[in-house]
mmCIF file of the N, C-alpha and C atoms, coordinates in Angstrom:
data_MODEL
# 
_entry.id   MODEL 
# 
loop_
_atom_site.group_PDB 
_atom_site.id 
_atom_site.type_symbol 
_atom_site.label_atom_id 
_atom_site.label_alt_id 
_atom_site.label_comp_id 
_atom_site.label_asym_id 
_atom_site.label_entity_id 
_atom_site.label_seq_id 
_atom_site.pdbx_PDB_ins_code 
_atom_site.Cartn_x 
_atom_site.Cartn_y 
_atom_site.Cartn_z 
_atom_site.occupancy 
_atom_site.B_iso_or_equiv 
_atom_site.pdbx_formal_charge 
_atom_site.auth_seq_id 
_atom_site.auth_comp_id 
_atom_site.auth_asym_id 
_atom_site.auth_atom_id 
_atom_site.pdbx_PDB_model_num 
ATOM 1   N N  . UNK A 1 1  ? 66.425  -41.809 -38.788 1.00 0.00 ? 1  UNK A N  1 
ATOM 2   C CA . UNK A 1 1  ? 66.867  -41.913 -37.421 1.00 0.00 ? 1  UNK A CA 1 
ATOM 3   C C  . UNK A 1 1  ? 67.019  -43.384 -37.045 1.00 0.00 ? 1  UNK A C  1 
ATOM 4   N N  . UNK A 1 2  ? 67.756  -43.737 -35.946 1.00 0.00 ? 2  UNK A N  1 
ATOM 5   C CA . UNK A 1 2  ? 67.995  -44.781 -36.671 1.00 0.00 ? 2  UNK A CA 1 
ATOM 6   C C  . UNK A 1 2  ? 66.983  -45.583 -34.920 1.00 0.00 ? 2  UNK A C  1 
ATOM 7   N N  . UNK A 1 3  ? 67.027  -47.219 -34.594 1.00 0.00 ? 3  UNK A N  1 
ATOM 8   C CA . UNK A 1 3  ? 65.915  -47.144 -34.075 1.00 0.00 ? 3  UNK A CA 1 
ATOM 9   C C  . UNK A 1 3  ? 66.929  -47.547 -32.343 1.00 0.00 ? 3  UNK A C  1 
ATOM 10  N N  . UNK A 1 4  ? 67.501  -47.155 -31.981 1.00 0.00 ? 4  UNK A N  1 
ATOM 11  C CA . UNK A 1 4  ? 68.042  -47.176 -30.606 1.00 0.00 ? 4  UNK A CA 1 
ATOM 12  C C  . UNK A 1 4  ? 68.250  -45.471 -30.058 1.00 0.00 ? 4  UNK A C  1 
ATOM 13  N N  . UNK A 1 5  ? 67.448  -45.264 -28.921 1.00 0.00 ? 5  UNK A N  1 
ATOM 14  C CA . UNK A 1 5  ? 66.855  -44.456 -28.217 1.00 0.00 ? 5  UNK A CA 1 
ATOM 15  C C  . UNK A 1 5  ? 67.707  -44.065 -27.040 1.00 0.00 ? 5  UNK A C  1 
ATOM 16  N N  . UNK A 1 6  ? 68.199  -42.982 -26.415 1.00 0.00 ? 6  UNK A N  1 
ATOM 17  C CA . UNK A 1 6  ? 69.589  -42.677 -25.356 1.00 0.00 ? 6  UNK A CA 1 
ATOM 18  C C  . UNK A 1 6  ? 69.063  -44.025 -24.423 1.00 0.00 ? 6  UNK A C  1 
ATOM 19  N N  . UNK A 1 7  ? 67.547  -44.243 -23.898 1.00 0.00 ? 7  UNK A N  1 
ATOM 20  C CA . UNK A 1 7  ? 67.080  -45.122 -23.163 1.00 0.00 ? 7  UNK A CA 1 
ATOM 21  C C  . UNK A 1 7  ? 67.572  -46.347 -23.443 1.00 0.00 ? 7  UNK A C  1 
ATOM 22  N N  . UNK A 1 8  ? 67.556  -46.478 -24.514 1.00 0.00 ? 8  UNK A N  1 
ATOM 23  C CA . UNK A 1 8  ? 67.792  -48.056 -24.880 1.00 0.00 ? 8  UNK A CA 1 
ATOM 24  C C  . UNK A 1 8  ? 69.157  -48.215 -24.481 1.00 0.00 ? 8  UNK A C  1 
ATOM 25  N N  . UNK A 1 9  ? 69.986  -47.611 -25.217 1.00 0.00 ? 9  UNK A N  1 
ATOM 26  C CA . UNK A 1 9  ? 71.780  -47.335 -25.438 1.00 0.00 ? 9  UNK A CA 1 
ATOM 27  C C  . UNK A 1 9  ? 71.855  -47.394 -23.318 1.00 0.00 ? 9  UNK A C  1 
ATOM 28  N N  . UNK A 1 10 ? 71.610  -46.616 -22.795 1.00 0.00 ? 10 UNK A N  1 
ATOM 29  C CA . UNK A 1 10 ? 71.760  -46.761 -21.400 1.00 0.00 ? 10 UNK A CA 1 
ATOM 30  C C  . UNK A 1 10 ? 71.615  -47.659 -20.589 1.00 0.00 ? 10 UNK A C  1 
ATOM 31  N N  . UNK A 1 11 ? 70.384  -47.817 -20.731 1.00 0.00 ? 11 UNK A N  1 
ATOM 32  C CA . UNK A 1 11 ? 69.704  -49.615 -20.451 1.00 0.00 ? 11 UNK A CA 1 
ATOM 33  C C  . UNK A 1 11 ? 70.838  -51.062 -20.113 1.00 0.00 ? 11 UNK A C  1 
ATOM 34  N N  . UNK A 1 12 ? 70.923  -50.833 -21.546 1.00 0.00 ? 12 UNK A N  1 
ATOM 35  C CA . UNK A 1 12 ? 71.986  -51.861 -22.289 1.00 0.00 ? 12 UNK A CA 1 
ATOM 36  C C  . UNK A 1 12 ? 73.582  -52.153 -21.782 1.00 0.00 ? 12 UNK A C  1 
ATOM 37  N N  . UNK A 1 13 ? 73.665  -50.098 -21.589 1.00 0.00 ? 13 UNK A N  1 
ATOM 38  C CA . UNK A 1 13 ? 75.454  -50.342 -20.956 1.00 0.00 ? 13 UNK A CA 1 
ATOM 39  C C  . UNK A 1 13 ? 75.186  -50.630 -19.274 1.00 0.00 ? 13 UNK A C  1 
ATOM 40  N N  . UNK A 1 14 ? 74.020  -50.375 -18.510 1.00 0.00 ? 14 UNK A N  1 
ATOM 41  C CA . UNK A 1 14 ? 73.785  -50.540 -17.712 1.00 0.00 ? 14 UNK A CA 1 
ATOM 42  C C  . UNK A 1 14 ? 73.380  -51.706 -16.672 1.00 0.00 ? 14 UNK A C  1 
ATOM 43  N N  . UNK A 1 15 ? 72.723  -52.539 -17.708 1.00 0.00 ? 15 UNK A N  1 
ATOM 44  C CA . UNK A 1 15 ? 73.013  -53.860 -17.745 1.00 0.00 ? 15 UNK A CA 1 
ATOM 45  C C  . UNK A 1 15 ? 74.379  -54.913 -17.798 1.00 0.00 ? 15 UNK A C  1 
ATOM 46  N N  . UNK A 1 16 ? 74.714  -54.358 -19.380 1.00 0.00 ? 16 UNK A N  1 
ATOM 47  C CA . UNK A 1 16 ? 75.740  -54.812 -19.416 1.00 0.00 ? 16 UNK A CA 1 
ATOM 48  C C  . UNK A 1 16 ? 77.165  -54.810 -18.262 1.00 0.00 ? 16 UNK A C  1 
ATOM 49  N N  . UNK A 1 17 ? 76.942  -53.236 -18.188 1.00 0.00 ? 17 UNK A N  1 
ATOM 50  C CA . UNK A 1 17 ? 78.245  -53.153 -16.613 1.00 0.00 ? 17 UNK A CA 1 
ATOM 51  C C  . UNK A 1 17 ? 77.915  -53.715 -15.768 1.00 0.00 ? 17 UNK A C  1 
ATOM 52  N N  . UNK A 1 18 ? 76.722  -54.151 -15.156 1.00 0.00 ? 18 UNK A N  1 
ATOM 53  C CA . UNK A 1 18 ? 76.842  -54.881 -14.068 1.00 0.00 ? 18 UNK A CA 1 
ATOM 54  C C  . UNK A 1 18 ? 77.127  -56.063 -13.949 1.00 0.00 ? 18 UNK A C  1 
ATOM 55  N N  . UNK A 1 19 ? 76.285  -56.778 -14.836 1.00 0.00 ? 19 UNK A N  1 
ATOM 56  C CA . UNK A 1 19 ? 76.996  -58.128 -15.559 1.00 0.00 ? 19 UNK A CA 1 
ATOM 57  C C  . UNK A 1 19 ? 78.672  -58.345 -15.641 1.00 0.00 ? 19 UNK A C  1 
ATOM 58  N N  . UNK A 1 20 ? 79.350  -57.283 -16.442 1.00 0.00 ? 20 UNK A N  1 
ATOM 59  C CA . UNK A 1 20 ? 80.520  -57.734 -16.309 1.00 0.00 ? 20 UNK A CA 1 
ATOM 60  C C  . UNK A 1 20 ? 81.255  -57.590 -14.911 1.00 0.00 ? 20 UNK A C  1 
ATOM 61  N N  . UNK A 1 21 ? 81.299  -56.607 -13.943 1.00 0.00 ? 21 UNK A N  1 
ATOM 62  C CA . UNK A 1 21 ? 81.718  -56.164 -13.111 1.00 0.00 ? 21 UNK A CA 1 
ATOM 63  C C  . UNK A 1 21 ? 80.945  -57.294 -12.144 1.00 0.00 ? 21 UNK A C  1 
ATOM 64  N N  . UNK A 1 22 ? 80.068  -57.636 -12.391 1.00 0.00 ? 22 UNK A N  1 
ATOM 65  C CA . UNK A 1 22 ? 79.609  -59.635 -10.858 1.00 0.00 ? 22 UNK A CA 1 
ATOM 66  C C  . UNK A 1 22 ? 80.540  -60.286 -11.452 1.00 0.00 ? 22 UNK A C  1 
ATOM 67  N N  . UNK A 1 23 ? 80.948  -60.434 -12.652 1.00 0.00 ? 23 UNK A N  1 
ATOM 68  C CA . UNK A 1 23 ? 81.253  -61.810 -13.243 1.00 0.00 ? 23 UNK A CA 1 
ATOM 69  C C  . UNK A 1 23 ? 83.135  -60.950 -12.655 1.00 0.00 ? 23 UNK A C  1 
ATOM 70  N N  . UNK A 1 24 ? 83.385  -60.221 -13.072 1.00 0.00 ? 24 UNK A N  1 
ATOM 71  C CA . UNK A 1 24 ? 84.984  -59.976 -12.529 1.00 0.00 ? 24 UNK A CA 1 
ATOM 72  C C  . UNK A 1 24 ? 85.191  -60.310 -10.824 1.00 0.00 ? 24 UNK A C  1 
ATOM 73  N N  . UNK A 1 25 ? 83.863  -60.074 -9.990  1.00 0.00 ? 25 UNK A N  1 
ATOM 74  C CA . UNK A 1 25 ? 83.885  -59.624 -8.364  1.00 0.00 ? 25 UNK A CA 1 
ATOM 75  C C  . UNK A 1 25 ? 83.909  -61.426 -8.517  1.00 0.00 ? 25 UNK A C  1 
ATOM 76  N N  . UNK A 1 26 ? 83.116  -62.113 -8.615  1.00 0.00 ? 26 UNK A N  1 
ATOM 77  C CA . UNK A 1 26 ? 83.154  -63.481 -8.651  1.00 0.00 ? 26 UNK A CA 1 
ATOM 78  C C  . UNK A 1 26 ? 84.643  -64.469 -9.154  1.00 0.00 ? 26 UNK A C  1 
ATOM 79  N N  . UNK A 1 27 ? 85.091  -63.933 -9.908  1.00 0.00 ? 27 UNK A N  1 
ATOM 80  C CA . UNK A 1 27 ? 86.174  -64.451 -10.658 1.00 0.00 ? 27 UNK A CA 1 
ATOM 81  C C  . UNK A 1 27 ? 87.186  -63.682 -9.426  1.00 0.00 ? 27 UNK A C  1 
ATOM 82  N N  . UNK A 1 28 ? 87.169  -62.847 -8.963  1.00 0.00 ? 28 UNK A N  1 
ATOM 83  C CA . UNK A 1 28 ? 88.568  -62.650 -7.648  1.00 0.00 ? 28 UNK A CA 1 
ATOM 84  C C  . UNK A 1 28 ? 87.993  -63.578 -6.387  1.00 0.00 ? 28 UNK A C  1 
ATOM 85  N N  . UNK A 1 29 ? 86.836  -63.308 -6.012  1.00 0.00 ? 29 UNK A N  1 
ATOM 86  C CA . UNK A 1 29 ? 86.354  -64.510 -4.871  1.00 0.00 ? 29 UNK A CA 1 
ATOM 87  C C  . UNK A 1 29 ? 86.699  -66.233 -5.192  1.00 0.00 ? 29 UNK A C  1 
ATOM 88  N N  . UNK A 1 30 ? 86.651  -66.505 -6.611  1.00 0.00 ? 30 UNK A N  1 
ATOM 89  C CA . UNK A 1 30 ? 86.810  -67.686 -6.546  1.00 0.00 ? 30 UNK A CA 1 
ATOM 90  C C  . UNK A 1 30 ? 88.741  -67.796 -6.574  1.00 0.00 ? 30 UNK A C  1 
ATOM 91  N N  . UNK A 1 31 ? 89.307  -67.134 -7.210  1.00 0.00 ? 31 UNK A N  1 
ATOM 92  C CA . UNK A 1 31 ? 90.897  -66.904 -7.160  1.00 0.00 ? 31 UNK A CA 1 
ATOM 93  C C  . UNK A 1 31 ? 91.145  -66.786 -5.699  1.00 0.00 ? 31 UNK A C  1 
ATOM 94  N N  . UNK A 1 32 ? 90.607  -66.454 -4.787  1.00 0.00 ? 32 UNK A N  1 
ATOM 95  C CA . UNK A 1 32 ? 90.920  -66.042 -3.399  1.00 0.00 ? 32 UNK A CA 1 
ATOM 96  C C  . UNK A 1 32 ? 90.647  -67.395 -2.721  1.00 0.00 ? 32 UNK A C  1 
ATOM 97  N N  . UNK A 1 33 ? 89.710  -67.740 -2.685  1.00 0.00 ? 33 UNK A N  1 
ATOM 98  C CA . UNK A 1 33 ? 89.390  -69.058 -1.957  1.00 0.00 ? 33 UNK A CA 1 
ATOM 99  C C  . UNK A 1 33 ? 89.781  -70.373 -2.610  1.00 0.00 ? 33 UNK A C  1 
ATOM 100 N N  . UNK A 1 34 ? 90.218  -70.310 -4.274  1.00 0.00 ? 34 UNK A N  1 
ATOM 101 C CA . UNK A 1 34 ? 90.900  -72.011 -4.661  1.00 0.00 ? 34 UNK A CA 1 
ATOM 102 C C  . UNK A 1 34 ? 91.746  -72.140 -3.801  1.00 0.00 ? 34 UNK A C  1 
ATOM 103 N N  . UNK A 1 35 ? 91.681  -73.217 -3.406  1.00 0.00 ? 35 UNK A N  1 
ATOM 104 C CA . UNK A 1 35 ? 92.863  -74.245 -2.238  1.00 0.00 ? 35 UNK A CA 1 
ATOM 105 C C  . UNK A 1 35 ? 94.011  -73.967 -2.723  1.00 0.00 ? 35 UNK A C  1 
ATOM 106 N N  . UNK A 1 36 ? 94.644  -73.689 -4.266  1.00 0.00 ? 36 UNK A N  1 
ATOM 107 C CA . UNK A 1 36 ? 95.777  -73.723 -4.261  1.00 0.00 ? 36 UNK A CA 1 
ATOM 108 C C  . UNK A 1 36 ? 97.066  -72.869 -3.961  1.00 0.00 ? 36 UNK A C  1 
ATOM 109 N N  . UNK A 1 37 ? 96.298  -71.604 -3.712  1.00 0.00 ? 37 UNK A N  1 
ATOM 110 C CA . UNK A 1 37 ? 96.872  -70.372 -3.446  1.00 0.00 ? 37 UNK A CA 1 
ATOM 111 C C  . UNK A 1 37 ? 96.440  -70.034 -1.462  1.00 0.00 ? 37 UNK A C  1 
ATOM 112 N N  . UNK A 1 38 ? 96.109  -71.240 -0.802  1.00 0.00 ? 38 UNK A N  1 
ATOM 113 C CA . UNK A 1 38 ? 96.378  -70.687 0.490   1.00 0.00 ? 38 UNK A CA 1 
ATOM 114 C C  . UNK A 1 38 ? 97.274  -70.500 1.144   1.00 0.00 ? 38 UNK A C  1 
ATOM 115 N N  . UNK A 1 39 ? 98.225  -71.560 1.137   1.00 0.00 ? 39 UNK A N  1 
ATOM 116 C CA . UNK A 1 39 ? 99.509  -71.304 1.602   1.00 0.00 ? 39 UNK A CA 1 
ATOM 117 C C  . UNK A 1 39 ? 100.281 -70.130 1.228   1.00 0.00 ? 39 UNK A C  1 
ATOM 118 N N  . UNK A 1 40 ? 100.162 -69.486 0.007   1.00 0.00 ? 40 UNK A N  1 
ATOM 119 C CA . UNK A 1 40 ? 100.545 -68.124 -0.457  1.00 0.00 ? 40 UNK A CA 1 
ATOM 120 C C  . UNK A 1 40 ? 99.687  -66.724 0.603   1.00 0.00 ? 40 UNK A C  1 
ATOM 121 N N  . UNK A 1 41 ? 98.704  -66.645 0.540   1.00 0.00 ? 41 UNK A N  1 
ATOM 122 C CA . UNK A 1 41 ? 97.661  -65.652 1.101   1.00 0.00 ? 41 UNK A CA 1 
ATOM 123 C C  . UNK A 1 41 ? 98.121  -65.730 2.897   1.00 0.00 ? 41 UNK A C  1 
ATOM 124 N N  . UNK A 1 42 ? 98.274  -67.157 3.014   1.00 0.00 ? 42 UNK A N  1 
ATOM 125 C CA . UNK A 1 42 ? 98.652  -67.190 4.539   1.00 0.00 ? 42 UNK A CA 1 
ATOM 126 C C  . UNK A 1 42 ? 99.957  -66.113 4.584   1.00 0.00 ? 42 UNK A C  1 
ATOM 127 N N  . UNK A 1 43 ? 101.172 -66.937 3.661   1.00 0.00 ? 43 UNK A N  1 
ATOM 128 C CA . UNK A 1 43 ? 102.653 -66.265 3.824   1.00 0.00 ? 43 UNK A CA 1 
ATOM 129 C C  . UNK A 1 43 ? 102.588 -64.647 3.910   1.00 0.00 ? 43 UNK A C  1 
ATOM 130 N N  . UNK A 1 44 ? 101.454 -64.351 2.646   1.00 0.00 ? 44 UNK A N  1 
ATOM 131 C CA . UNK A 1 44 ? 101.311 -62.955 2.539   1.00 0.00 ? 44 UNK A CA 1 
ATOM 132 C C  . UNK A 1 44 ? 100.806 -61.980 3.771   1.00 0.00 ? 44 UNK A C  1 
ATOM 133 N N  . UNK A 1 45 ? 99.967  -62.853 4.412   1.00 0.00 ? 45 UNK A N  1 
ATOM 134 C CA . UNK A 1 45 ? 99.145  -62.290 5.939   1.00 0.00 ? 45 UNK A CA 1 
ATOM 135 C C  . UNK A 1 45 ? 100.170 -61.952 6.863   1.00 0.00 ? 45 UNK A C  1 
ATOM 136 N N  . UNK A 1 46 ? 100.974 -62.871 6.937   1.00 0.00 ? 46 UNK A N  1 
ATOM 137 C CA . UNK A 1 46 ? 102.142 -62.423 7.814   1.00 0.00 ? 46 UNK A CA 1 
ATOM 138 C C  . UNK A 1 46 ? 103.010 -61.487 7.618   1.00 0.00 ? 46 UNK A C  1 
ATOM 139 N N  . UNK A 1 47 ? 103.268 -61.014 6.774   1.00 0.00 ? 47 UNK A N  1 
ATOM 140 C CA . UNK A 1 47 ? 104.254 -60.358 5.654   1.00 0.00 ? 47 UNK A CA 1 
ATOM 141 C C  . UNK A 1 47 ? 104.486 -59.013 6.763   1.00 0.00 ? 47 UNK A C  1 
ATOM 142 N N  . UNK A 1 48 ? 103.413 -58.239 7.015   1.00 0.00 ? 48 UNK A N  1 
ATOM 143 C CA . UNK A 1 48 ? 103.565 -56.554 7.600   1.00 0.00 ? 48 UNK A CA 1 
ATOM 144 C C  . UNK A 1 48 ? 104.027 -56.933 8.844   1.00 0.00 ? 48 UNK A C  1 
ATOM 145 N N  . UNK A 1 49 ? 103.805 -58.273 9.894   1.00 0.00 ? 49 UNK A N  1 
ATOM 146 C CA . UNK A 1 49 ? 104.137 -58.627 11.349  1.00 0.00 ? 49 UNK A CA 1 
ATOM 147 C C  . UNK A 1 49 ? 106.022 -58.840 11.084  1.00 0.00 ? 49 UNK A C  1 
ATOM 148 N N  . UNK A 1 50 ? 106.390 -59.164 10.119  1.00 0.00 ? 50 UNK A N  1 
ATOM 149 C CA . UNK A 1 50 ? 107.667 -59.809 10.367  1.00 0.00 ? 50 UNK A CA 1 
ATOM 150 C C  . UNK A 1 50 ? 108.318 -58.475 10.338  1.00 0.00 ? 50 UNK A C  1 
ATOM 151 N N  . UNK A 1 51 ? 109.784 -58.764 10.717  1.00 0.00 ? 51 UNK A N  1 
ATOM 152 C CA . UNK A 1 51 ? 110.971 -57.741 11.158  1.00 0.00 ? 51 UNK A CA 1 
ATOM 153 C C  . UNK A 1 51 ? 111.358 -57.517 10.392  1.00 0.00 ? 51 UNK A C  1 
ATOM 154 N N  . UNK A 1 52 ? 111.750 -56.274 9.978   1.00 0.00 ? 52 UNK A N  1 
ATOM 155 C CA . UNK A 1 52 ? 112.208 -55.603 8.788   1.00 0.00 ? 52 UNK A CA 1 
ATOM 156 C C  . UNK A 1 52 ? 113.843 -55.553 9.348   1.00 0.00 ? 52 UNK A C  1 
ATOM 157 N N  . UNK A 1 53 ? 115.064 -56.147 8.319   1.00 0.00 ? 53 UNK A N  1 
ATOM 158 C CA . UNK A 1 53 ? 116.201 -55.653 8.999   1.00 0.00 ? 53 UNK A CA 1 
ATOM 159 C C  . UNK A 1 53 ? 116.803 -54.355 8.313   1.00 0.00 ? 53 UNK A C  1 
ATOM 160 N N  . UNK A 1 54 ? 115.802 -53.948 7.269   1.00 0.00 ? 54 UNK A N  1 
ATOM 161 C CA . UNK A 1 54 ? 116.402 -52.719 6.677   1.00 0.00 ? 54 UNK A CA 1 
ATOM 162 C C  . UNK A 1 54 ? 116.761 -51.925 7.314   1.00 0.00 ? 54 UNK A C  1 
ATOM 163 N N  . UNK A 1 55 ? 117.460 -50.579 6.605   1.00 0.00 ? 55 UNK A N  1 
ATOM 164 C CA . UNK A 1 55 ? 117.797 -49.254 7.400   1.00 0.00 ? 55 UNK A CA 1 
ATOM 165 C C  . UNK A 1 55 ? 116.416 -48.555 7.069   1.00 0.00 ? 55 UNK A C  1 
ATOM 166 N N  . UNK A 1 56 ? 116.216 -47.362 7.693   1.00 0.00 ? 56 UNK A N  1 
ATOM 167 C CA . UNK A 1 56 ? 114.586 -46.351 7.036   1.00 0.00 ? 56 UNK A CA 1 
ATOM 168 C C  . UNK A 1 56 ? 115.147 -45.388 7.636   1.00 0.00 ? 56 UNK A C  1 
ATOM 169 N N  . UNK A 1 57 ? 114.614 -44.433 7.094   1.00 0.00 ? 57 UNK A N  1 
ATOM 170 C CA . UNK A 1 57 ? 114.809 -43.326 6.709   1.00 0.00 ? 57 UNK A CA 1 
ATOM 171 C C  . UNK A 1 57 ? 113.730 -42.724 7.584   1.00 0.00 ? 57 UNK A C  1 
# 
């Protein structure tokens, strides 16, 4: 048998997922707030207020 236990194996992915999933939540917070993409996020904020001249249905 070999020596890793459902406990252990669980533990491990359980750990492990959280770890990766801070380190992804952190990596979009810091993409969101670098300075270089504000002027983009601003343009984008406005985006749903402006006038649509399409036709709709």
């Amino acid at each position: 048998m070999s020596g890793l236990s459902y406990e252990a194996v669980a533990r491990f992915a359980q750990q492990g997922g959280t770890i990766y999933f801070g380190l992804l939540f952190f990596a979009g917070v810091i993409y969101a707030l670098w300075p270089r993409h504000k002027a983009q996020f601003q343009r984008l904020a406005q985006l749903p207020l402006e006038e649509d001249d399409g036709d709709h249905v």
